[in-house]
PATOR-489667 format. One line per 2 residues: number of its first residue (from 1); their letters; for each residue x, y, z of N, C-alpha, C, O. Coordinates in nm, 2 decimals. Example, Ala and Ser with C-alpha at 12.3 -4.5 7.8 and 13.67 -1.06 7.14 Angstrom:
2
1	as	1.32 -0.57 0.78 1.23 -0.45 0.78 1.32 -0.33 0.78 1.42 -0.33 0.85  1.28 -0.22 0.71 1.37 -0.11 0.71 1.29 0.00 0.79 1.34 0.11 0.80 .
END
This chain:
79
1	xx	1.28 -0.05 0.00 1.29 -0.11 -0.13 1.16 -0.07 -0.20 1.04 -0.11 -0.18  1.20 0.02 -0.30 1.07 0.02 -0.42 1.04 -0.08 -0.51 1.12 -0.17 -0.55 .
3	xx	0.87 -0.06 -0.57 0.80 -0.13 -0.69 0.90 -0.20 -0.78 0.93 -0.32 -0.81  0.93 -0.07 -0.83 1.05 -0.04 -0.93 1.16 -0.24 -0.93 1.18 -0.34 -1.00 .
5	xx	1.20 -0.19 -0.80 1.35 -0.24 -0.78 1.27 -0.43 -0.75 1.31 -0.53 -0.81  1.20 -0.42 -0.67 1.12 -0.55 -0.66 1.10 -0.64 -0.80 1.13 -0.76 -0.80 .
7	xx	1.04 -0.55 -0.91 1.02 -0.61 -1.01 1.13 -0.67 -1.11 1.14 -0.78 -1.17  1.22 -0.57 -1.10 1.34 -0.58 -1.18 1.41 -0.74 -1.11 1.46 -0.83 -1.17 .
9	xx	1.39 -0.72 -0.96 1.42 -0.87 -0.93 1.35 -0.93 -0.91 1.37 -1.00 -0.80  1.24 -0.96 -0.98 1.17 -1.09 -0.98 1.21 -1.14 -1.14 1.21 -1.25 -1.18 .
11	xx	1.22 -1.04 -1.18 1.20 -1.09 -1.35 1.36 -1.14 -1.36 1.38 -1.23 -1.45  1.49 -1.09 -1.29 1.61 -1.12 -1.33 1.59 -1.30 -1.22 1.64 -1.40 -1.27 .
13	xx	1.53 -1.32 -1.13 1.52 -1.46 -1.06 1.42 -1.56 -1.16 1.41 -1.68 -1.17  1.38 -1.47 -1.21 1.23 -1.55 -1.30 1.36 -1.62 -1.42 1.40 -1.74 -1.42 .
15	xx	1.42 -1.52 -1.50 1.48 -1.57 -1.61 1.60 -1.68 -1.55 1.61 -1.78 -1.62  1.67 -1.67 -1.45 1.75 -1.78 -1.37 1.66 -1.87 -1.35 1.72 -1.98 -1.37 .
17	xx	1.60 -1.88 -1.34 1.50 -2.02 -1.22 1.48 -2.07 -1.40 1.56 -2.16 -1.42  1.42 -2.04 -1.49 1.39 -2.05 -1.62 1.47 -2.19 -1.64 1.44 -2.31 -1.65 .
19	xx	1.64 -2.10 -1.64 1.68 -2.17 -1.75 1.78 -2.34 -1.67 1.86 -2.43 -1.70  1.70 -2.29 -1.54 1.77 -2.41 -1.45 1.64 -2.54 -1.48 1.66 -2.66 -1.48 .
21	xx	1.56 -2.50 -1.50 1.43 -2.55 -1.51 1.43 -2.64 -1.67 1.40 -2.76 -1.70  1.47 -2.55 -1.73 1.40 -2.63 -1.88 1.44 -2.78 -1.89 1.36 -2.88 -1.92 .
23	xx	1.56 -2.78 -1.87 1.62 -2.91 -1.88 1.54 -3.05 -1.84 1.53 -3.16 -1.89  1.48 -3.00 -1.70 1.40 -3.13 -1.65 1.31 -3.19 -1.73 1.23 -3.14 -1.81 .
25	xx	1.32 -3.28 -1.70 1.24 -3.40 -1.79 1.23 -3.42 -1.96 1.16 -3.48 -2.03  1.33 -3.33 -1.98 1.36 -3.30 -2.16 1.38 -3.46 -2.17 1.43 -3.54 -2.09 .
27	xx	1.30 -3.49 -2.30 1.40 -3.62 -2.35 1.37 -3.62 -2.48 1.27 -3.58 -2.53  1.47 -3.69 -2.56 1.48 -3.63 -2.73 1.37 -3.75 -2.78 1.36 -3.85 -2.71 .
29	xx	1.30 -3.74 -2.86 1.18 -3.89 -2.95 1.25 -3.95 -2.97 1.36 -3.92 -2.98  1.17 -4.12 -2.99 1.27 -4.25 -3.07 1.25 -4.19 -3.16 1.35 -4.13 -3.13 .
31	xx	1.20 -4.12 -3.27 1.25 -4.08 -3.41 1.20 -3.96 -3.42 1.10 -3.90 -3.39  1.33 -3.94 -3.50 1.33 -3.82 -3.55 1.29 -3.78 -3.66 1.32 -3.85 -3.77 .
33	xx	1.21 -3.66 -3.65 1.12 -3.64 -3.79 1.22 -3.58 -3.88 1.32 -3.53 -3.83  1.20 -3.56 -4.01 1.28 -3.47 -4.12 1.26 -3.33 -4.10 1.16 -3.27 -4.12 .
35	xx	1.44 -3.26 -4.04 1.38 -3.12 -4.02 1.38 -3.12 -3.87 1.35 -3.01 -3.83  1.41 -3.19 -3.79 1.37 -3.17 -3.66 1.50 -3.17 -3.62 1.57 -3.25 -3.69 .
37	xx	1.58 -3.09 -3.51 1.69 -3.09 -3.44 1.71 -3.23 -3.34 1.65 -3.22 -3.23  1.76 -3.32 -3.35 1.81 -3.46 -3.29 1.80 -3.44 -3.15 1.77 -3.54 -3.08 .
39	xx	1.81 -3.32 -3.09 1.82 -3.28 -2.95 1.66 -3.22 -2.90 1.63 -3.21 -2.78  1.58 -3.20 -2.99 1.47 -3.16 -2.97 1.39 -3.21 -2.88 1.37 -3.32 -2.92 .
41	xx	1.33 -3.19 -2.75 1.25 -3.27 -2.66 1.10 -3.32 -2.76 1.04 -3.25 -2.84  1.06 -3.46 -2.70 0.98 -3.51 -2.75 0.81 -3.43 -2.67 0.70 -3.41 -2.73 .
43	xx	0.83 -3.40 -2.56 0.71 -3.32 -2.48 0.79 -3.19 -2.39 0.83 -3.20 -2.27  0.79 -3.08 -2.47 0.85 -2.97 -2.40 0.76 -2.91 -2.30 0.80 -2.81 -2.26 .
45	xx	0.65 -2.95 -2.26 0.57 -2.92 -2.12 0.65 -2.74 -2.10 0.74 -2.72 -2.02  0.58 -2.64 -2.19 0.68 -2.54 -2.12 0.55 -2.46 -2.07 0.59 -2.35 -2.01 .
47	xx	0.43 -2.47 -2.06 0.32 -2.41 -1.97 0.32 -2.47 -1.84 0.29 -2.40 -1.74  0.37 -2.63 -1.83 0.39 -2.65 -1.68 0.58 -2.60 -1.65 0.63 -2.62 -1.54 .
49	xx	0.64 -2.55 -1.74 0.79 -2.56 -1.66 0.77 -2.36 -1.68 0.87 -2.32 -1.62  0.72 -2.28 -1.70 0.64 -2.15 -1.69 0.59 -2.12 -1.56 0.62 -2.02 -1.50 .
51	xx	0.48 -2.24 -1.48 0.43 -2.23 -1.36 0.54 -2.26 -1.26 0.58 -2.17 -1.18  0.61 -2.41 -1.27 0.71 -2.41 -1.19 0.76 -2.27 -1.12 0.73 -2.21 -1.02 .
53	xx	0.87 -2.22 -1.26 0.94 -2.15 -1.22 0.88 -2.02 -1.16 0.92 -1.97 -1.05  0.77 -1.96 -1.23 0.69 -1.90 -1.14 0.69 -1.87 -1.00 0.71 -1.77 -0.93 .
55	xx	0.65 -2.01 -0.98 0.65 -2.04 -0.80 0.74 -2.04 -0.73 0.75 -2.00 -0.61  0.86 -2.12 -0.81 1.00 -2.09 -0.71 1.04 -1.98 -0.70 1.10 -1.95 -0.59 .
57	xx	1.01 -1.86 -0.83 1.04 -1.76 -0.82 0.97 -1.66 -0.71 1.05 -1.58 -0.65  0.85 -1.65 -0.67 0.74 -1.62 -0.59 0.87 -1.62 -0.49 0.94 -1.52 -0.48 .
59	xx	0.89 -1.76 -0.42 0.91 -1.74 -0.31 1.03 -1.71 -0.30 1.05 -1.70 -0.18  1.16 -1.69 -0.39 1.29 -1.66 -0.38 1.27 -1.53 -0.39 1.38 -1.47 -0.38 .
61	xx	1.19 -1.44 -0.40 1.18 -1.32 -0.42 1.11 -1.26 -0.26 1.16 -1.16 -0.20  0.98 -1.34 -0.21 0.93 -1.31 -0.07 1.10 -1.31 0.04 1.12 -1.23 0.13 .
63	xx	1.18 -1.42 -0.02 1.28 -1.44 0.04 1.39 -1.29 0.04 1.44 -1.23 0.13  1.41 -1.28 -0.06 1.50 -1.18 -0.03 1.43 -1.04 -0.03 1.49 -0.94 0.02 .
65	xx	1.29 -1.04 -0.08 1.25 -0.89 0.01 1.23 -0.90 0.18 1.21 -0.81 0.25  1.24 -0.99 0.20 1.27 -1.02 0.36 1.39 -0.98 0.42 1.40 -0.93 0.53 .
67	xx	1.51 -1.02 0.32 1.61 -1.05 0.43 1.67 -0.86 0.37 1.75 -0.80 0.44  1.63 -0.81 0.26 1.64 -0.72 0.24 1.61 -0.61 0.32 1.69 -0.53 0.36 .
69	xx	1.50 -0.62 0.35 1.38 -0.47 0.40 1.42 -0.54 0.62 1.40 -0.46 0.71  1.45 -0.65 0.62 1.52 -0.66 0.79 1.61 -0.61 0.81 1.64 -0.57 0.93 .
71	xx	1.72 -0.58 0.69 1.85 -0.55 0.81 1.93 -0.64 0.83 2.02 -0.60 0.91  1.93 -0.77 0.79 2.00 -0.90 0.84 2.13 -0.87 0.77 2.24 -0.87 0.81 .
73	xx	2.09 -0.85 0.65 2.24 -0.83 0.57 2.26 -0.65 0.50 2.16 -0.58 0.48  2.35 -0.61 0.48 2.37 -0.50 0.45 2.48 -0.44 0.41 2.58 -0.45 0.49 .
75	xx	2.51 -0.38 0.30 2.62 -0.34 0.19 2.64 -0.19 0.25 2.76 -0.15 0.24  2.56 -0.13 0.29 2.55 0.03 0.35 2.67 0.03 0.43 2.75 0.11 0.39 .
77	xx	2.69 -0.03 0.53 2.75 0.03 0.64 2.91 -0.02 0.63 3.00 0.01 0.71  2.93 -0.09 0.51 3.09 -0.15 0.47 3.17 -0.07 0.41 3.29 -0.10 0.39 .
79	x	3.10 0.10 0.37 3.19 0.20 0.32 3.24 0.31 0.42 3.33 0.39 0.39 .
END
């Protein structure tokens, strides 16, 4: 497994982990200002929901360059 290919999946797990993420702890203001979307979160915390996913991503990625670069599973030898 190359640089290359490593990166490309962290950033496609980064954007997944993302959008599983944002949701948490959203919650809309008792009032809504004029102009503002009704659904709008009152504290969008997205520097701490940025690090989260970060980290989950970190390790879903150690994870599958592992099970990758072992041999455990493999698409090669099924043709």
């Amino acid at each position: 497994m190359n640089l290359m290919s490593l990166i490309v999946t962290f950033v496609v797990i980064w954007w997944l982990v993302l959008f599983m993420v944002l949701p948490f702890g959203a919650q809309p203001p008792d009032e809504v200002e004029p102009g503002m979307a009704d659904s709008a979160p009152a504290k969008p915390r997205i520097a701490l929901k940025f690090a989260i996913t970060t980290a989950i991503t970190i390790v879903l990625t150690v994870i599958y360059y592992f099970i990758a670069t072992s041999g455990l599973i493999t698409f090669r030898d099924a043709m």
